[in-house]
N, C-alpha and C positions, 0 to 999 in steps of 0.2 A: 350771183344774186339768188340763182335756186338755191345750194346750201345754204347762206344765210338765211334765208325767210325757211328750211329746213328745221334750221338748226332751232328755231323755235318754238318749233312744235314740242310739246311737253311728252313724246313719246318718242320722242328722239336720241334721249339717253341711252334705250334699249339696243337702238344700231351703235352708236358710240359702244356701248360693251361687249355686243357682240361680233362686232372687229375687232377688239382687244380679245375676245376669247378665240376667234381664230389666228388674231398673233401668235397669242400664247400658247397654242397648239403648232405652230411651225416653231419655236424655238425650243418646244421639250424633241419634236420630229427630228431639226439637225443635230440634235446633243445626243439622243437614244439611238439614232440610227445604225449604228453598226453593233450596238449590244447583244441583241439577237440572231447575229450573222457571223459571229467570230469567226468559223470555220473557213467559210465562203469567202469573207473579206480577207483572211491570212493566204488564201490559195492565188486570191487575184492581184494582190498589192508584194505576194513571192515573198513574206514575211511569218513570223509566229503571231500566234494568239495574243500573246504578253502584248507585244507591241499593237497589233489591232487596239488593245484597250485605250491605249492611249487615245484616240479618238472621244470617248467618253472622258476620260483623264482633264482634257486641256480646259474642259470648260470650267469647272468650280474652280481650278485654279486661278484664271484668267478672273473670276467672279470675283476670288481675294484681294485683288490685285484693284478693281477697278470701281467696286461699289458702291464704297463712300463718293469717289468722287462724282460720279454718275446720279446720288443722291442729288449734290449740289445742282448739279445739272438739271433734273428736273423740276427744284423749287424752283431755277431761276427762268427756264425757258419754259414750263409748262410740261404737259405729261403728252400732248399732241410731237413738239418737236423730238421729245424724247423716245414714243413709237417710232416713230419715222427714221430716227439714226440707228435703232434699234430694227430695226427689219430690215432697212440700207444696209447693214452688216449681216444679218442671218440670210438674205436672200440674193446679195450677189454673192459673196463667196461662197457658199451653198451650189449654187450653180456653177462656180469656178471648179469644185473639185471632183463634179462629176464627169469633167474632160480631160483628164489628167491620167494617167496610171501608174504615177510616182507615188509611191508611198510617203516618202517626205515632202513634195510637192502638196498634195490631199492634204494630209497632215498641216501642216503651214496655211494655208485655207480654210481647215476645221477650224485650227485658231483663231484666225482672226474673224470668224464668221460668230465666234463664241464670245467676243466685244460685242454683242447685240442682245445676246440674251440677259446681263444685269440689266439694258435699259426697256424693255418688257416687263418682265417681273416685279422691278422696282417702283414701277409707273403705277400701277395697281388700285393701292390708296389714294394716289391726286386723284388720277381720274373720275373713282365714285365719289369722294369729297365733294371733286368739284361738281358733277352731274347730278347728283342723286339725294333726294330730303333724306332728312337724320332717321325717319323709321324704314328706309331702305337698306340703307348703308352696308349693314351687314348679312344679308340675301344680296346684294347686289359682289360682295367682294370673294363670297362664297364662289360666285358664277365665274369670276373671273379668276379664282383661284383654282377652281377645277378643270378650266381648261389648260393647266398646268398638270393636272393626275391623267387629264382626257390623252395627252398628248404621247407619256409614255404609253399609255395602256395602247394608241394608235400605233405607235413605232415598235414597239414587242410585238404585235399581232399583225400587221401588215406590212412590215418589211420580208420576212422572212417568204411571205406569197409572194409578194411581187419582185423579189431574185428569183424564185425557182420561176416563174413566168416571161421573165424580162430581162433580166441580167442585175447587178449591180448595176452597173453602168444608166440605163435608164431609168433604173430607180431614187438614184442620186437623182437624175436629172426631174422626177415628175417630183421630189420633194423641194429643190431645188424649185420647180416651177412653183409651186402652189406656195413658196414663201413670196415670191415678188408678185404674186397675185395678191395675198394679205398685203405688200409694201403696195400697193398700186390701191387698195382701199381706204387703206388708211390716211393716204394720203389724200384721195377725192372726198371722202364721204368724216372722217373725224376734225373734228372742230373741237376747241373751247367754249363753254359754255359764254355768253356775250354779253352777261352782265358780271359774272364772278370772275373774266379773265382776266382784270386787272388787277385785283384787289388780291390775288393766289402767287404772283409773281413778288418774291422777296430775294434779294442780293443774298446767300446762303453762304458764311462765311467761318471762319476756327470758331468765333468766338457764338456761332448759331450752331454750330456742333456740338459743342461743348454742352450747351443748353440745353440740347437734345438728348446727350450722352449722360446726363445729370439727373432725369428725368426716372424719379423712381420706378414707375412703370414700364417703359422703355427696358430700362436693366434688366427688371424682372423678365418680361418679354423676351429680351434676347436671351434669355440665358434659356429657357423654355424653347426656343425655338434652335439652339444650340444641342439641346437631349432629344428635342422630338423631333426636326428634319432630318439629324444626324443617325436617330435610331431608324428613320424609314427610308432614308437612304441603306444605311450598312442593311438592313433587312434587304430591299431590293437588289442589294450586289450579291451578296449569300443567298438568293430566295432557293437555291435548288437542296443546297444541305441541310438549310434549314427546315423547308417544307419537307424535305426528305425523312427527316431525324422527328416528324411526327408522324411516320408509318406509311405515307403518301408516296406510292411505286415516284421513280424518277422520271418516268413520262409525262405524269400530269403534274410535277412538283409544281410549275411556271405556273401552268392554270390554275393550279389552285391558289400560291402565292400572291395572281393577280386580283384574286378576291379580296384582299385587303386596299387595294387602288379603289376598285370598281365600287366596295363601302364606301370607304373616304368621296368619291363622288358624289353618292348620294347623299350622306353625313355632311355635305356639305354645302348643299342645298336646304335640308331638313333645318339642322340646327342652328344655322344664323337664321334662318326664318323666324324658329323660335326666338332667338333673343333679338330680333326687332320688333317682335309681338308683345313682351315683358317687355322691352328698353334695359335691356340689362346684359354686358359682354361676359363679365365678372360670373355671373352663376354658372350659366349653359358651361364655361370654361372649367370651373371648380368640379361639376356636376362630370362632366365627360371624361375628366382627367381620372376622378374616384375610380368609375366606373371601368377605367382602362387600364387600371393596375390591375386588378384581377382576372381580365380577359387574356392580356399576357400573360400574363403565371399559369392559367388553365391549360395553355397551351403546352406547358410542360408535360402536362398530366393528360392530351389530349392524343390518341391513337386512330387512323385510317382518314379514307378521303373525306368522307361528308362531312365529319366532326371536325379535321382541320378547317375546312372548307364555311362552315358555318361560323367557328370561332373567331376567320382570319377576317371575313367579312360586317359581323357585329365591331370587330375591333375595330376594323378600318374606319365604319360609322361614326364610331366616337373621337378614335384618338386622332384621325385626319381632320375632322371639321375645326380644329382647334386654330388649325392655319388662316383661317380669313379672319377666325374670330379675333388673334390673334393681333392681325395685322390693322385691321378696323380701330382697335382698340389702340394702338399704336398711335395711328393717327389723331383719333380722338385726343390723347393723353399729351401732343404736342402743339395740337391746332393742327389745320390745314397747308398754313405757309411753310410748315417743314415734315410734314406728313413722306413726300421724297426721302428726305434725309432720313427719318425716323423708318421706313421700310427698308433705307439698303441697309441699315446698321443689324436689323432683325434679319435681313439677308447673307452679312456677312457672316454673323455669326452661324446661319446655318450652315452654310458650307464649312466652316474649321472644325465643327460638330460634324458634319458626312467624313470628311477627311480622317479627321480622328475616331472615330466611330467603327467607319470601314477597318481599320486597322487593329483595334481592343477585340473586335467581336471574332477576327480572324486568329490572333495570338489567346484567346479566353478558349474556341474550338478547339486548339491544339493543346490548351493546358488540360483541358476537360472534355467536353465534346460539344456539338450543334446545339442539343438538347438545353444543354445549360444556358446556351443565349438567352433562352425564354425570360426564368427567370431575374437576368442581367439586366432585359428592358424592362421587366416590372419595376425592380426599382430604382430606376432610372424615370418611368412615369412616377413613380411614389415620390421623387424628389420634387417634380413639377409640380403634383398637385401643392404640396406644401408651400412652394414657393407661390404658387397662383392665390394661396390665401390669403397674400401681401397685395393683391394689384389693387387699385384703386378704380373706382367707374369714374 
């Protein structure tokens, strides 16, 4: 009875997404987690570094794999059911594999802990849809997108303290905790909205795929989200040669590399703000993209800490906040009842874009050097804005 007469309240939305953003920050925590700790994690699990990676490895894989269907899932059950199997999977296995000190055992656990993080991410769009009037939408999807940048930026900076404090071991286990604390809120305190729950639930089938898939916006969308999740992923797997190869000692490459997160955070609050002030996804998009072609290319030509450090962070501003706008626009472009569906397909595509990304940016370095990546995402942004001048409001 309390949550119901809660859930009423027209300020209630704000808790609704801000358990969704602490979701979203336990599912970037179990995926980043051993990224920053190769060393440490190879010495304890009595394996190499290669293999530690693999820990990071399983997830987009597992994302490839499971997306679309999970799409389905959320048009037809709602984006509350979908949190909940979505943290049911990041927060007991999570907690499963910090008892173990099998490598393949963890392993096998990180898997299937990483079935949870498409149903999080993907949820995204129902949720502000359903919660939120049309001049929020895109500040509210911002907020929920950035507890997705928030979450690496946590797990690079605060794993590596809390091993030398604690052990591995305990540190799995307080990440581990604090996801079935998020699964334990979500499940008291997130609700459907109680007049839109009915009318958001649609049977999501090939032929509501297909519809979606057909969707010239959509296309467009994924393929932009295909160049640009892709290039800030591969940026964040390379950030040390890369950030290196603009003059930046190897000590503070990370911090400085994390400056393009830490923009994109704020970029991505600012800028859907702006386009729910105008009502327009289309411009801020066109606008950010121009402007992020030449902040990557600068980068070429850019020498020592502060200058990378200022560069990395202006870009991040721009070319990150593209993600909600992105994804809003997504949703808008197919209605609400497939909004789901229309976010994992922008999903899947990011991930075969990290995949493949990671891999061109690592064989372009050998062909040439770090250096030359720069220019490689410039136009690789130059492709997108072109293609953004196709989208439709």
């Amino acid at each position: 009875m309390w949550c119901h007469n809660l859930t009423e309240n027209p300020g209630y939305r704000w808790i609704v997404l801000s358990i969704y953003i602490l979701s979203g920050i336990a599912s970037q925590l179990i995926w980043v987690t051993y990224a920053p700790i190769l060393s440490a994690s190879a010495e304890f699990y009595h394996v190499t570094e290669n293999d530690v990676s693999l820990f990071a490895a399983v997830f987009p894989l597992i994302y490839l794999v499971i997306s679309i269907p999970v799409g389905y899932f959320i048009d037809k059950y709602g984006f509350r059911r979908a949190l909940i199997t979505g943290m049911l999977f990041l927060g007991v296995f999570s907690v499963l594999r910090s008892i173990t000190e099998s490598f393949i055992v963890a392993l096998a656990f990180q898997a299937v802990a990483g079935v949870g993080q498409p149903f999080v991410m993907n949820s995204v769009s129902k949720l502000v849809r359903s919660w939120f009037p049309d001049e929020e939408t895109a500040l509210a999807t911002g907020l929920g997108t950035l507890s997705l940048m928030l979450g690496i930026i946590i797990a690079l900076a605060l794993t590596p303290i809390l091993v030398s404090h604690i052990g591995l071991t305990y540190t799995l286990a307080v990440y581990g905790g604090y996801s079935i604390i998020a699964l334990l809120l979500v499940y008291i305190l997130v609700r459907e909205p109680v007049v839109k729950y009915g009318e958001e639930r649609v049977a999501v089938g090939l032929k509501e795929m297909i519809i979606v898939l057909k969707n010239r916006n959509i296309l467009i969308l994924s393929t932009l989200f295909f160049l640009g999740v892709g290039a800030y992923t591969a940026f964040t797997t390379w950030v040390e040669p890369l950030v290196e190869a603009a003059g930046v000692p190897l000590g503070k490459a990370g911090m400085v590399g994390s400056l393009l997160t830490i923009g994109g955070i704020i970029g991505s609050i600012v800028i859907p703000g702006i386009a729910d002030k105008i009502g327009s996804r289309k411009k801020p998009t066109i606008y950010a993209l121009f402007i992020a072609v030449f902040l990557w290319l600068t980068m070429y030509f850019t020498r020592g800490t502060i200058a990378a450090s200022i560069d990395l962070f202006i870009t991040g501003f721009f070319f990150l906040s593209l993600a909600p706008l992105s994804l809003d626009l997504s949703a808008v472009s197919v209605g609400i009842k497939y909004s789901g569906a229309a976010n994992s397909v922008l999903w899947e595509f990011s991930q075969i874009g990290s995949l493949l990304l990671i891999w061109i940016f690592e064989v372009a370095s050998e062909a040439k050097n770090w250096l030359a990546i720069y220019p490689l995402i410039s136009i690789l942004v130059l492709v997108m804005f072109l293609l953004s001048l196709g989208l439709r409001e």
